[in-house]
C-alpha atoms as an extended CHARMM CRD file, in Angstrom:
* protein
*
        73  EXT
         1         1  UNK       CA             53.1800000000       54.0810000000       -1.1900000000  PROA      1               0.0000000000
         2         2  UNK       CA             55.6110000000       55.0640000000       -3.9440000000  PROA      2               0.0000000000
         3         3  UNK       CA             56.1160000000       52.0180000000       -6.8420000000  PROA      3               0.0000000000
         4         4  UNK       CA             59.3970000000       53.9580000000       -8.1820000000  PROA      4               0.0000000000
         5         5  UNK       CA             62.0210000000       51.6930000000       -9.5210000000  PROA      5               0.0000000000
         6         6  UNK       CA             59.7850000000       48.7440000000       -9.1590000000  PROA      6               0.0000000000
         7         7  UNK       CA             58.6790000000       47.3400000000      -13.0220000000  PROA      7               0.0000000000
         8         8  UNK       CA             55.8280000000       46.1430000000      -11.6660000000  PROA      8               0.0000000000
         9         9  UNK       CA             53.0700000000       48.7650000000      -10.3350000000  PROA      9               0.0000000000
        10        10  UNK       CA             50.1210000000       48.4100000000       -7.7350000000  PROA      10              0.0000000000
        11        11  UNK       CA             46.9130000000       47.6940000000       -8.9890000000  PROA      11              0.0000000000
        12        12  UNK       CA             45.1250000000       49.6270000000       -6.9680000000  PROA      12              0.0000000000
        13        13  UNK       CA             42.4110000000       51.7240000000       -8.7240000000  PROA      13              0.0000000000
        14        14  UNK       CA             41.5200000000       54.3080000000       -5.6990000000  PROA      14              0.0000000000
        15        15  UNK       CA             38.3220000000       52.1320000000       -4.9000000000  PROA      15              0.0000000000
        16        16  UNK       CA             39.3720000000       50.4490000000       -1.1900000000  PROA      16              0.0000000000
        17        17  UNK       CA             36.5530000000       48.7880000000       -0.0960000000  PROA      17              0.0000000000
        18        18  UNK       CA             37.1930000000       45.1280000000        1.4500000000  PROA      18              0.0000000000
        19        19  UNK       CA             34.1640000000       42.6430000000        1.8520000000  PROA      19              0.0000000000
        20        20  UNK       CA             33.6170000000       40.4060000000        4.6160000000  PROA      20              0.0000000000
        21        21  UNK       CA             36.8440000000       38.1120000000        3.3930000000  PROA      21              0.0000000000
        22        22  UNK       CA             39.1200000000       40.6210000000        3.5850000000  PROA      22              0.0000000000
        23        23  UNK       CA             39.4120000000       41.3150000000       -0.4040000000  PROA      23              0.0000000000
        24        24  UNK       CA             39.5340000000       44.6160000000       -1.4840000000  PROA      24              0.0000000000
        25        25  UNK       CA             36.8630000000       45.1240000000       -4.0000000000  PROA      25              0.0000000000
        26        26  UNK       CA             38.9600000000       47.6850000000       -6.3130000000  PROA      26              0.0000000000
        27        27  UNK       CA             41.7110000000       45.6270000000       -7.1790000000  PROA      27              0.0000000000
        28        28  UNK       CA             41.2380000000       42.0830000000       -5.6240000000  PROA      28              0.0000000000
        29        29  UNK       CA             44.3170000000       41.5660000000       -3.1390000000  PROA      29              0.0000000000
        30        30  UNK       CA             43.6900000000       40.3500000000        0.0240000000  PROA      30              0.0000000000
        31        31  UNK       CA             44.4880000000       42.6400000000        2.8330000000  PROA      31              0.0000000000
        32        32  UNK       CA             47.8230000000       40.6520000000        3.5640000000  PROA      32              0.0000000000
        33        33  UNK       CA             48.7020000000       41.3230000000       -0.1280000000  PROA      33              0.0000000000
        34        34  UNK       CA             48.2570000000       44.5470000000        0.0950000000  PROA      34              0.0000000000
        35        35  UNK       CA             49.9010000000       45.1890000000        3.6410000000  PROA      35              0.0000000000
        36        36  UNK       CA             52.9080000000       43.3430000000        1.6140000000  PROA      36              0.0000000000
        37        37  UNK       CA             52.8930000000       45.2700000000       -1.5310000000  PROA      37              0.0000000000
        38        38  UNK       CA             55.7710000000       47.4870000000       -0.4780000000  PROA      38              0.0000000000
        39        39  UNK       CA             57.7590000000       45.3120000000        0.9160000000  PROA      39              0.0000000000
        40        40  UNK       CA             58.2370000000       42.7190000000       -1.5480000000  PROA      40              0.0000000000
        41        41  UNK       CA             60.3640000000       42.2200000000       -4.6760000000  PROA      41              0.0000000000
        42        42  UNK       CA             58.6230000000       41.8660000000       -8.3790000000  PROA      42              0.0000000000
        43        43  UNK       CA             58.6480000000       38.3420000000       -8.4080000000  PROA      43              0.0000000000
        44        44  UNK       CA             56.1740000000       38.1750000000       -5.3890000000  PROA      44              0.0000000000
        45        45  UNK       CA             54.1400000000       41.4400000000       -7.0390000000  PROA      45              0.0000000000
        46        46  UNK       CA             53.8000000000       39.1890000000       -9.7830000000  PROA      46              0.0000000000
        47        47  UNK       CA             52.3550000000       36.7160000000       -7.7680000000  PROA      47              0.0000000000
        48        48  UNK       CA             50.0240000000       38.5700000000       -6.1700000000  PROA      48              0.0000000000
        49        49  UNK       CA             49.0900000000       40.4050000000       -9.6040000000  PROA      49              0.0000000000
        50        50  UNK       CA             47.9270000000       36.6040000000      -10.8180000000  PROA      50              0.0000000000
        51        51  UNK       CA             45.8950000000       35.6100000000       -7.1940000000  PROA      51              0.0000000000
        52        52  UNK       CA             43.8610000000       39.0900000000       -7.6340000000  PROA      52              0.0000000000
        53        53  UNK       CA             43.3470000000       38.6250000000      -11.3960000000  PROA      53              0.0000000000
        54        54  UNK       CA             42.2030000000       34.8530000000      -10.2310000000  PROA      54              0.0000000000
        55        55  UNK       CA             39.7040000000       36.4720000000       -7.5100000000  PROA      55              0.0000000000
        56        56  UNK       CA             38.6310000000       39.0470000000      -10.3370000000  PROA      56              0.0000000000
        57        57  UNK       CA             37.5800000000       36.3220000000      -12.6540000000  PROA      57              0.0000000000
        58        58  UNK       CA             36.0430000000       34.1590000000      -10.0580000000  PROA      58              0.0000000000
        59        59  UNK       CA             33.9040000000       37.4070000000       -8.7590000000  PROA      59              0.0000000000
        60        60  UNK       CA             32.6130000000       37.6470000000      -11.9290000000  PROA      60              0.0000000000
        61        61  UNK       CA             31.3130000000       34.4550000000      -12.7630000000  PROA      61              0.0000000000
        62        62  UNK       CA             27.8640000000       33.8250000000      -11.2510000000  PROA      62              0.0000000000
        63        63  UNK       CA             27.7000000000       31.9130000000       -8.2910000000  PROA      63              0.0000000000
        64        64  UNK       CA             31.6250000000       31.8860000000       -7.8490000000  PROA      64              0.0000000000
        65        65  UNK       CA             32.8330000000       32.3360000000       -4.5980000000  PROA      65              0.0000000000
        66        66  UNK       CA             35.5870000000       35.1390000000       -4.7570000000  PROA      66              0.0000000000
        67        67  UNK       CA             37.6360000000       34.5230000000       -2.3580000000  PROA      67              0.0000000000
        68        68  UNK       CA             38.5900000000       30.7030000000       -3.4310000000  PROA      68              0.0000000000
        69        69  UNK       CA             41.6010000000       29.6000000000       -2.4290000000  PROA      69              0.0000000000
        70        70  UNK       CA             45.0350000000       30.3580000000       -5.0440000000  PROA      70              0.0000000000
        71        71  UNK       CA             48.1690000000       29.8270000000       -5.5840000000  PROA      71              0.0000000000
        72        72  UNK       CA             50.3520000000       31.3940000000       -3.1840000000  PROA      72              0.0000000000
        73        73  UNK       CA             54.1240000000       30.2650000000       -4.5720000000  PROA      73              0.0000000000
């Protein structure tokens, strides 16, 4: 899916690979988020930008369990 005209571009990195809670492993949306990614305006990309970069942090801090709950606003 095309980003043109939208300021605020996919994160995906070309590595789909979605564990057992539905969370891509590439770029951290949730499946939802990403079925959504097209559809939305920035202001919700933005949104989802900050709960993937939340799941990103949490994945990499030992013991963390990835796919905590965020905000969703």
């Amino acid at each position: 899916m095309s980003d043109t005209g939208s300021a605020v571009q996919s994160p995906c990195i070309g590595n789909c690979c979605l564990d057992d809670d539905l969370t891509c492993l590439g770029c951290f949306r949730s499946l939802e988020e990403i079925k959504e990614w097209g559809l939305v305006d920035d202001r919700r990309r933005r949104i989802i930008l900050q709960n993937a970069g939340n799941r990103k942090t949490a994945a990499q801090m030992p013991g963390a369990d990835p796919s905590s709950p965020t905000t969703d606003a």
